[in-house]
C-alpha positions in Angstrom: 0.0 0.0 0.0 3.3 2.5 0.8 4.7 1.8 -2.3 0.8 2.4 -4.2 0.9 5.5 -2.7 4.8 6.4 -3.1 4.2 5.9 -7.0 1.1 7.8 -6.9 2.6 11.1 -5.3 5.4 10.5 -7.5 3.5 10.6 -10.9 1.1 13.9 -9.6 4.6 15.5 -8.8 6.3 14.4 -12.1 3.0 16.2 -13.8 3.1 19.6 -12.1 6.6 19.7 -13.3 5.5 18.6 -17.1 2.7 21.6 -16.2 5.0 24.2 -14.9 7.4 23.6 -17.7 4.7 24.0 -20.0 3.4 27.7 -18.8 6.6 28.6 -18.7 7.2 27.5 -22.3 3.5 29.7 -22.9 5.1 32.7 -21.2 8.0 32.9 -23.5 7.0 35.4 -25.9 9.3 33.4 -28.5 6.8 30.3 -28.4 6.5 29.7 -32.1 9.5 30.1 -32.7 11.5 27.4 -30.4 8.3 25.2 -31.2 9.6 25.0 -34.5 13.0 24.3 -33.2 11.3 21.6 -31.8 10.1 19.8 -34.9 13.9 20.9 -36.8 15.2 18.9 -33.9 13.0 15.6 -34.4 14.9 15.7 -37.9 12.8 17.8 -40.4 15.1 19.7 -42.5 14.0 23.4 -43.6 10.6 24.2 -44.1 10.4 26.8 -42.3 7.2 28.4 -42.8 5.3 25.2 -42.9 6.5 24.1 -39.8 5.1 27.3 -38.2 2.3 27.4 -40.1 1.2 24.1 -39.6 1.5 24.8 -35.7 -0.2 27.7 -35.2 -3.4 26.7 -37.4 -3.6 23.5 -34.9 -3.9 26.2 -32.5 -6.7 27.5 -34.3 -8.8 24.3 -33.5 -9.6 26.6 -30.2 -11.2 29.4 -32.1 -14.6 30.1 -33.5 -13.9 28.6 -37.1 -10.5 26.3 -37.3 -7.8 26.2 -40.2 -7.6 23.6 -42.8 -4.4 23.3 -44.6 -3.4 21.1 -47.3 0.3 20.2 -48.7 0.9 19.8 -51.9 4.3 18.3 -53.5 5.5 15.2 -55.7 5.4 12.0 -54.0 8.7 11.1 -51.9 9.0 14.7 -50.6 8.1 14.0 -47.2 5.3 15.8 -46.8 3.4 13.1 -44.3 6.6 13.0 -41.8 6.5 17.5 -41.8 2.6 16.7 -40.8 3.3 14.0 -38.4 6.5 15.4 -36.5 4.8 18.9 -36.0 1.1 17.2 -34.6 3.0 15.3 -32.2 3.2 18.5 -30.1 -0.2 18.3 -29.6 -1.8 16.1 -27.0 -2.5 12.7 -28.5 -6.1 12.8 -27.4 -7.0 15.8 -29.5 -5.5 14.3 -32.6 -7.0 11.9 -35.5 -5.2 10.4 -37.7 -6.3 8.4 -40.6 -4.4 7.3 -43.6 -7.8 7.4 -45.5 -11.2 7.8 -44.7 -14.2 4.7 -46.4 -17.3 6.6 -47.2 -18.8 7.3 -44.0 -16.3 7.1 -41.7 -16.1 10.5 -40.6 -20.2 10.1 -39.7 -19.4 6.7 -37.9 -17.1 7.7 -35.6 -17.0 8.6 -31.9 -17.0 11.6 -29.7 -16.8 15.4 -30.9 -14.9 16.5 -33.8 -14.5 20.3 -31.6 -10.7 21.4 -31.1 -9.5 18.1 -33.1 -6.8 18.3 -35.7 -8.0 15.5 -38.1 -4.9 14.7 -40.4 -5.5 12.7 -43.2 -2.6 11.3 -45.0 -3.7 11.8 -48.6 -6.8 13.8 -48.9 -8.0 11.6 -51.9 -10.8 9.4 -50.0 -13.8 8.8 -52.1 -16.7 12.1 -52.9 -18.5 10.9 -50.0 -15.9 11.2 -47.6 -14.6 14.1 -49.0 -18.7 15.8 -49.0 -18.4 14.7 -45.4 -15.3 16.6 -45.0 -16.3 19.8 -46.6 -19.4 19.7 -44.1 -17.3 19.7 -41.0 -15.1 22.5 -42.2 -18.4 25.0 -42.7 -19.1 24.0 -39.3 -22.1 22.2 -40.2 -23.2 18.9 -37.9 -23.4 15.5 -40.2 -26.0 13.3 -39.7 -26.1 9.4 -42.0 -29.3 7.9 -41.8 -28.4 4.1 -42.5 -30.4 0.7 -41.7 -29.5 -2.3 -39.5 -30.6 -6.1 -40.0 -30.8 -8.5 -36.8 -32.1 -11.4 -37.9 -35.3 -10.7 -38.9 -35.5 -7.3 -38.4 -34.8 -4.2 -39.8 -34.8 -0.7 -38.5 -33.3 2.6 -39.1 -31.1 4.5 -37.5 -29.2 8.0 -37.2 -25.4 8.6 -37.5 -24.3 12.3 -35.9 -21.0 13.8 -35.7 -20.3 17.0 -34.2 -17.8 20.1 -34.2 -15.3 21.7 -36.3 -11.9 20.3 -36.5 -9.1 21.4 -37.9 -7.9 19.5 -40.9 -4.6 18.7 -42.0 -4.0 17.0 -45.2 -1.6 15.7 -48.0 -2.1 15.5 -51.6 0.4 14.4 -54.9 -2.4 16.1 -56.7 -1.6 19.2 -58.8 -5.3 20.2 -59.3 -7.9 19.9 -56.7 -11.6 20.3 -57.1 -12.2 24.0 -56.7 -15.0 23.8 -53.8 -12.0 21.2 -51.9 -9.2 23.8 -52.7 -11.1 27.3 -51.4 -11.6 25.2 -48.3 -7.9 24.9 -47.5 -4.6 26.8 -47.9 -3.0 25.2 -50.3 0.8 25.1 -49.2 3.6 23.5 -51.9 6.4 22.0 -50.2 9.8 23.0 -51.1 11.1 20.7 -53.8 13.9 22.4 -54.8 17.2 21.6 -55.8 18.6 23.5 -53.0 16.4 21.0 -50.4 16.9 18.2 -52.3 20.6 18.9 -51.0 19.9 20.6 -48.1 18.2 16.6 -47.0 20.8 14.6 -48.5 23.4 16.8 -46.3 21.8 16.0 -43.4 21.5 12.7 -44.0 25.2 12.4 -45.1 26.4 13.8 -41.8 26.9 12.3 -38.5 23.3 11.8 -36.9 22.1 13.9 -34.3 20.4 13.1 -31.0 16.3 13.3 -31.2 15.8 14.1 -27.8 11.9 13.7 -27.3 12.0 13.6 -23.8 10.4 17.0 -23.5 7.5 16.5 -25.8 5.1 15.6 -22.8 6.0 19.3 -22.2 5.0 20.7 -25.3 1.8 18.7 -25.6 1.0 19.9 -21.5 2.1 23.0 -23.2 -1.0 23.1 -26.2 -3.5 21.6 -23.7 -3.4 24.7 -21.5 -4.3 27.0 -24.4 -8.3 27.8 -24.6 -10.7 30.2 -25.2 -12.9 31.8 -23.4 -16.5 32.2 -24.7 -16.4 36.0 -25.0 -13.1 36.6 -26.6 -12.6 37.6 -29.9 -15.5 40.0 -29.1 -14.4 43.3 -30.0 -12.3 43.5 -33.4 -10.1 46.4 -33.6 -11.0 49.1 -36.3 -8.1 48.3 -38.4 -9.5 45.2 -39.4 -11.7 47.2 -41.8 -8.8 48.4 -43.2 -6.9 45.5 -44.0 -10.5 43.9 -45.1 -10.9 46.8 -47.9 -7.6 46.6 -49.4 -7.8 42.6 -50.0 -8.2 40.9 -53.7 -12.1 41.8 -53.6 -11.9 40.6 -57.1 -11.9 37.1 -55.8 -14.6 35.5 -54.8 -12.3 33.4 -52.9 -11.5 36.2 -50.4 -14.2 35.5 -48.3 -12.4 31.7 -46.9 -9.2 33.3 -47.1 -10.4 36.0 -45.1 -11.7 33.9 -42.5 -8.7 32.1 -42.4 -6.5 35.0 -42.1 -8.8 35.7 -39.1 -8.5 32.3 -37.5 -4.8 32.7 -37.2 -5.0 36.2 -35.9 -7.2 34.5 -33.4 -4.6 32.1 -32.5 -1.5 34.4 -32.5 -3.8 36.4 -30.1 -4.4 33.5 -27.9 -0.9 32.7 -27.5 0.1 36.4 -26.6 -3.0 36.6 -23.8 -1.8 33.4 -22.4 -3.1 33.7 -18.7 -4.4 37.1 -18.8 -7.7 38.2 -17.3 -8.6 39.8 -19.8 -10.7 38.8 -22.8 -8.9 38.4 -26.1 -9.2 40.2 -29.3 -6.6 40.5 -31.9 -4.3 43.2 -31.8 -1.6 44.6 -33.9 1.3 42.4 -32.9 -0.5 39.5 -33.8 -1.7 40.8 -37.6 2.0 40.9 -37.8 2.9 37.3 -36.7 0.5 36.1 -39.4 1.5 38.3 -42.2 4.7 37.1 -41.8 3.9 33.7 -42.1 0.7 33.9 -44.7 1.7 37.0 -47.2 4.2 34.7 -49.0 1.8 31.9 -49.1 -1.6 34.2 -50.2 0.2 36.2 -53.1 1.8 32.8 -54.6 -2.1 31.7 -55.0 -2.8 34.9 -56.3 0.2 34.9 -59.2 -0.9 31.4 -60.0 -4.9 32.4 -60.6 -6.6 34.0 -63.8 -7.2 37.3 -61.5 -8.3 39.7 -63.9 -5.6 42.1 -62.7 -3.1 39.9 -62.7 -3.8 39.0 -66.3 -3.7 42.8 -67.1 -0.5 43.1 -65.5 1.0 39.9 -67.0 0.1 41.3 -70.5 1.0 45.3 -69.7 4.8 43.0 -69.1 4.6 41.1 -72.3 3.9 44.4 -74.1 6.7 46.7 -73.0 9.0 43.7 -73.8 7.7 43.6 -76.8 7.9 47.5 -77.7 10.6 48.5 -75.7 8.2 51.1 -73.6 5.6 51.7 -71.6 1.9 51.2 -73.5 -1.6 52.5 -73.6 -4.9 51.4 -72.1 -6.1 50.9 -75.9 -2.6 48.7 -76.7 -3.8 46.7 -73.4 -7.4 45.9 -74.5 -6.4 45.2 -78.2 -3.8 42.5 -76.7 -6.6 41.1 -74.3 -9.3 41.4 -76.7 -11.4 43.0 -73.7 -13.5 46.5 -73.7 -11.4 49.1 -72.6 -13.8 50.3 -69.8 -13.1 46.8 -68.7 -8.9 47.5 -68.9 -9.0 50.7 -66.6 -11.4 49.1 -63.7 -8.5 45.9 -63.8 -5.3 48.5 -64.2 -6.4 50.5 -61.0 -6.9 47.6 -59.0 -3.4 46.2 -60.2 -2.2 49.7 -59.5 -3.4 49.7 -56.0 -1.6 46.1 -55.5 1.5 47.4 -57.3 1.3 45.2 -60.1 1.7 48.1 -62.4 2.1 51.8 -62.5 1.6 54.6 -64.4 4.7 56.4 -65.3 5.0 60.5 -64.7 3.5 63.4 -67.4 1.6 65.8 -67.4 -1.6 64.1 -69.3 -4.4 62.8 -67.8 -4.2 59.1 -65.6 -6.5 57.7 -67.7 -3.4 58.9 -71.1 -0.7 58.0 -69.1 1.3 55.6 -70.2 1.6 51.8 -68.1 4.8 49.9 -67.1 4.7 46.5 -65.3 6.8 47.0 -62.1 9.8 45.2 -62.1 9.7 43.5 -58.6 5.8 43.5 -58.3 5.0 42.5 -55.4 1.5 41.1 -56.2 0.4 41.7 -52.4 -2.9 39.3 -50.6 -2.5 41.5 -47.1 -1.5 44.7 -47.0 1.9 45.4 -45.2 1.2 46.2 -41.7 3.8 49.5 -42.4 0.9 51.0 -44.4 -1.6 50.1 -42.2 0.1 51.8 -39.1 0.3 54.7 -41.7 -3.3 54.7 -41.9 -4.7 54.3 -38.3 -2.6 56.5 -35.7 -4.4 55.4 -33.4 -2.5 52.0 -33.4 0.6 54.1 -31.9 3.5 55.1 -33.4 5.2 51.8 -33.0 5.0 48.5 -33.1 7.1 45.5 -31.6 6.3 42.0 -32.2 8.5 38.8 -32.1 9.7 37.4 -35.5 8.2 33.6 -35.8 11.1 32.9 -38.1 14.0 34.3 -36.6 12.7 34.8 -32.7 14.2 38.4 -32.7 12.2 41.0 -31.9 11.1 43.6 -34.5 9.9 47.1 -34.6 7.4 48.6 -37.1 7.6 52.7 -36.8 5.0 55.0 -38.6 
């Protein structure tokens, strides 16, 4: 019975370390940074955005409408390991793991789907399981009606599954459905030839030690993070900002944007770790996920037909062609479009710097176009500008670097 009871007080004490250790991992400002350390250490090489990416939308699976992310790239790139070695921060009883899902799995199966990460190794699983996935992601509840047979009889009965998880997902697929791929972020692993060596360095050199000793920490570390039913109450202002000067062209904007909004949620949560306070997102946090999203947004805007992208892709081809800036009327010949049609598209790739009008005296709507050079084909809007446009943000702005874990200061 002494020894029962010696165990016993040595297991509560061995978890209020695990705890304390994980709050004070919470309280280090630096969190997402040294939690991608984390996964570097358990022996994924680069991928540096993913891995904090992929972190911080399983956080989102505390707020109001969770992140899906999918991972594109050629088979052999390790895209499943990236997935696994970053979830395994999370506590093991808030993640589900399937290699596949059979038709109506996802219906079938037990308990609430709320502030899961569902990963699914290869997001190819059938139209029905994929229907069943796209309803849990709009936050709908799925219900199966199905019949059983005992015997002699038959009766019918009612499958329900609950909640909103986040999902994590795979794919060697270059083209998704369009419903499926507005309903994730769309990420392409790095296949390059600099990785490629990058990996077969790593590999080449003597191994290092995976220490996972601390990832009962980690996981203590995630389960502590929650929210509270009245944060994210009280947007700032700014928000309307950075809401107006998004691709409004796009009827895609409106996921994205709730995405974008999902990981400003989580960013937040992790800054107002223990406060009193309700949460709501505030500047530093906008600046966390721009940093990590930006890159990831514009690349899915240079690869869509966007109108103004197409105009700005064709004002390019033109001044290589003539050796000078051209005219709205060159423009719409080229595109075969009206030209009332060319001047609503150039002002919107004006505004996201796509193109610009060079200087004269003659009227904007004369003035000769040049594609910029290093357009920049922003999604968000720098937070730089919007500080510029909403003083009462403050003059400055510090915020910690997910990528480098330095700090970093944004001055009107």
């Amino acid at each position: 019975m002494r020894v029962k009871k010696k165990k016993t007080r040595k297991k509560t004490k061995a978890l209020k370390r695990i705890e304390q250790e994980g709050i004070r991992k919470l309280r280090d400002p630096r969190f997402l940074f040294h939690a991608a350390r984390k996964v570097t250490q358990m022996g994924v090489v680069g991928e540096e955005r993913i891995k904090v990416l992929l972190i911080l939308g399983g956080i989102t699976r505390h707020t109001p409408e969770p992140a899906s992310i999918i991972l594109k790239a050629p088979p052999g790139t390790g895209k499943t390991t990236l997935v696994k070695s970053v979830i395994r921060l999370f506590p093991p009883n808030c993640v589900i793991e399937r290699a596949g899902l059979s038709r109506k799995a996802l219906v079938h199966g037990k308990g609430s789907l709320s502030e899961k990460i569902l990963f699914i190794n290869e997001y190819r699983c059938g139209k029905d399981a994929q229907q069943l996935i796209r309803l849990t992601q709009s936050g709908e509840d799925i219900e199966h009606e199905y019949t059983t047979i005992s015997g002699r009889h038959r009766k019918t009965e009612v499958a329900e599954r609950f909640g909103t998880p986040v999902v994590l997902t795979t794919t060697t697929d270059a083209v998704i459905f369009p419903d499926d791929a507005s309903r994730f972020l769309a990420v392409h692993v790095d296949d390059s030839p600099k990785q490629n060596l990058a990996i077969l360095l790593s590999r080449a050199a003597k191994p290092r030690p995976n220490d996972l000793a601390d990832l009962p920490i980690w996981q203590a570390a995630m389960s502590m993070i929650k929210c509270k039913p009245n944060d994210f109450r009280n947007p700032p202002k700014w928000l309307q900002d950075v809401a107006k000067r998004l691709p409004l062209n796009d009827v895609r904007v409106r996921r994205d944007w709730s995405r974008i909004l999902s990981f400003c949620n989580a960013a937040a949560l992790l800054r107002g770790f223990e406060s009193d306070r309700l949460v709501d997102i505030e500047f530093p946090d906008y600046c966390v996920v721009y940093r990590i999203l930006e890159p990831i947004l514009s690349a899915s805007l240079k690869d869509s037909d966007a109108p103004e992208h197409n105009v700005a892709r064709t004002v390019a081809k033109l001044n290589k062609r003539f050796n000078r800036p051209v005219t709205v009327h060159e423009i719409a010949k080229q595109l075969r479009w009206k030209t009332s049609r060319v001047y609503k598209h150039l002002q919107s790739a004006a505004k996201r710097k796509l193109v610009k009008y060079e200087k004269g005296t003659r009227q904007r709507n004369l003035r000769p176009i040049s594609a910029r050079k290093h357009a920049t084909g922003r999604f968000l809007p720098s937070p730089h500008s919007i500080l510029k446009l909403n003083p009462e943000i403050g003059k400055s702005v510090k915020y910690i670097d997910p990528f480098t874990g330095h700090w970093k200061k944004i001055t009107r």
